[in-house]
C-alpha positions in Angstrom: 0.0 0.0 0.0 3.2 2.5 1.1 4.5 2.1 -2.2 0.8 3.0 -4.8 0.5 6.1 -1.9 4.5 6.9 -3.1 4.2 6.0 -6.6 0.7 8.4 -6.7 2.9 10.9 -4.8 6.1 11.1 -7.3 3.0 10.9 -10.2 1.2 13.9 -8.6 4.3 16.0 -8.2 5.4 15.3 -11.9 2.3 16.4 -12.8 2.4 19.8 -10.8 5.3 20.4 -12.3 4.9 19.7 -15.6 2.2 21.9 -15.4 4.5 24.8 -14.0 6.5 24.5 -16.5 3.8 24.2 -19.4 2.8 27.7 -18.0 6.3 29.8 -17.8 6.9 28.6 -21.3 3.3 30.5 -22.2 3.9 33.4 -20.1 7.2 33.7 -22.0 6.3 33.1 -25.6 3.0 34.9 -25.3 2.5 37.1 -22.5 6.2 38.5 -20.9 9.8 37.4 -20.8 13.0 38.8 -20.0 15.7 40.4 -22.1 19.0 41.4 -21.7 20.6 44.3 -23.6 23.8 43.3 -25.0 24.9 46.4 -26.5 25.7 50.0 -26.0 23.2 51.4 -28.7 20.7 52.5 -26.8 23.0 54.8 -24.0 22.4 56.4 -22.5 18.6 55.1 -22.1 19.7 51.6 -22.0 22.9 50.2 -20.8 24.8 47.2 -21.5 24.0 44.2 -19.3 20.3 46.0 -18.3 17.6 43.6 -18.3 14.3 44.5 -18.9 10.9 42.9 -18.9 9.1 42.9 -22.3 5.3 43.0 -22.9 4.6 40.5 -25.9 1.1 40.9 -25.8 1.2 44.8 -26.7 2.0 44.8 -29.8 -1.0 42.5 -30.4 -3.5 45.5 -29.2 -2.0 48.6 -30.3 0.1 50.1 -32.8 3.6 51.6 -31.4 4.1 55.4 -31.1 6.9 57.3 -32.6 9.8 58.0 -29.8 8.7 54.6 -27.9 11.3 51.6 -27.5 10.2 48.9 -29.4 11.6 45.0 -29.4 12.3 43.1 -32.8 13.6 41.1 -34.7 16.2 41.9 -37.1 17.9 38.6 -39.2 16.6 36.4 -36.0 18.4 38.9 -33.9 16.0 40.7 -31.1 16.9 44.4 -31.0 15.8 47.1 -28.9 15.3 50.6 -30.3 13.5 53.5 -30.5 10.7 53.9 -33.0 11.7 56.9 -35.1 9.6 57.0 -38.5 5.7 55.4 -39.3 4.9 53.6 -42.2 4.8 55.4 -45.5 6.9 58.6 -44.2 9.8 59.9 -45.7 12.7 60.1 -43.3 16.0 62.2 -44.2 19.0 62.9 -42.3 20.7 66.2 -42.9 22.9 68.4 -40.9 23.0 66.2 -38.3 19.1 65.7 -38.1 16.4 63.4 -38.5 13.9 65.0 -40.6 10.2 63.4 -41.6 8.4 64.1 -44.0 10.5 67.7 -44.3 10.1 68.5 -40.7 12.9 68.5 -38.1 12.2 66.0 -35.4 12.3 67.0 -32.0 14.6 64.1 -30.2 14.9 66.6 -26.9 13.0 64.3 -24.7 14.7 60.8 -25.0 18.7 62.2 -26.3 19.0 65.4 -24.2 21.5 67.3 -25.5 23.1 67.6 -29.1 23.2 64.5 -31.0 24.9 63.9 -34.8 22.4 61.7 -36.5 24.6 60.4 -39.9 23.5 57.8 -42.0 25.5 54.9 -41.6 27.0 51.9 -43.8 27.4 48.1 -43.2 29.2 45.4 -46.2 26.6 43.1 -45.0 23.8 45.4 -46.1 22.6 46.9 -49.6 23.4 51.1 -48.7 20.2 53.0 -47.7 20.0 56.5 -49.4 18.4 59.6 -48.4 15.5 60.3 -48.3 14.3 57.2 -47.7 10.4 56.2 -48.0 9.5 54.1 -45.3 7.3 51.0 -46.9 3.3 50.8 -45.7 3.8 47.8 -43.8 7.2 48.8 -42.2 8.5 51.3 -39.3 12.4 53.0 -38.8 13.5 52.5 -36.3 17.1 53.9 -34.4 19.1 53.5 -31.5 20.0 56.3 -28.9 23.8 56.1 -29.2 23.6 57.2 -32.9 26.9 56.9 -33.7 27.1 52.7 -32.2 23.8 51.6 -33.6 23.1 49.5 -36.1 19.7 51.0 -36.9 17.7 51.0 -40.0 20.2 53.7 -41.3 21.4 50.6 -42.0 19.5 47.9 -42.5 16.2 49.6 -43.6 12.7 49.7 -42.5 11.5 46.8 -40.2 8.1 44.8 -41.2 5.9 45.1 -38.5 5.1 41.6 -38.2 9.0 41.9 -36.7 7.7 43.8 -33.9 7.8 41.9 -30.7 6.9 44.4 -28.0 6.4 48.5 -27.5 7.8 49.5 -24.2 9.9 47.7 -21.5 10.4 48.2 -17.8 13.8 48.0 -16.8 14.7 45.0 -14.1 18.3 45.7 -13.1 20.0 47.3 -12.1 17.6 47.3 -9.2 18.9 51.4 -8.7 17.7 52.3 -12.0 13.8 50.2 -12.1 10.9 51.4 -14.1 9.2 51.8 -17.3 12.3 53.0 -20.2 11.0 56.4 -21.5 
């Protein structure tokens, strides 16, 4: 009899933890998981070695803003950036600016001070020229530390079916929690 009441026993706490572990692999995949930030392109905002908690399920109920960060995908790689032009705009860098659409975009809020914004150039990519016409189903996106990023200056507009979250809240280092502006 001891040994059905043990055998039940193991049976019941596989079970539970199958179970446990069926539901952290959803919450990950589908609902949250955790990131860390392996590069220096979004300093000051975001430093290296930050880990932040991502929202998968946003980007399933709402569209991303211009100036939010936003998680994707870029040739399988996950990328955090800021969300700089919208489908169909035009975006142009001169004089050290991003312009849209012919207006100067005001940065002031998430790069403080002066910033050089210059297009870029990667072998591994075709060359973007400017202006460039973002594509209907597409968003630009660039990182903070303009001149360590490797943006959309450089690869292009993303597809937003790349889009994996808008917004994160910062994890560690524990002096520094809360939602990334």
């Amino acid at each position: 009899m001891d040994k059905v009441i043990k055998a039940k026993n193991i049976m019941d706490t596989i079970k539970d933890l199958l179970i446990v572990i069926l539901v952290a692999v959803l919450i990950t995949q589908f609902i949250a998981t955790r990131t860390r930030v392996p590069s220096g392109s979004m300093e000051p905002t975001i430093k290296i070695g930050d880990n932040l908690i991502i929202s998968r399920i946003s980007s399933y109920y709402r569209e991303p803003e211009r100036g939010e960060v936003v998680i994707f995908y870029q040739d399988k790689e996950r990328m955090v950036k800021r969300l700089i032009g919208m489908p169909g705009e035009i975006v142009d860098l001169r004089d050290g600016y991003v312009y849209i659409n012919g207006n100067r975009l005001d940065e002031e809020a998430y790069l403080g001070g002066e910033v050089m914004t210059v297009p870029l150039y990667d072998p591994r990519y075709e060359r973007i020229d400017f202006p460039y016409i973002i594509p209907e189903d597409s968003y630009f996106f660039m990182g903070d530390n303009r001149g360590h990023s490797l943006d959309s200056r450089v690869f292009g507009a993303v597809k937003k079916d790349k889009v994996i979250a808008i917004g994160a809240y910062r994890i560690y280092p524990f002096d520094q929690l809360g939602t990334i502006q």
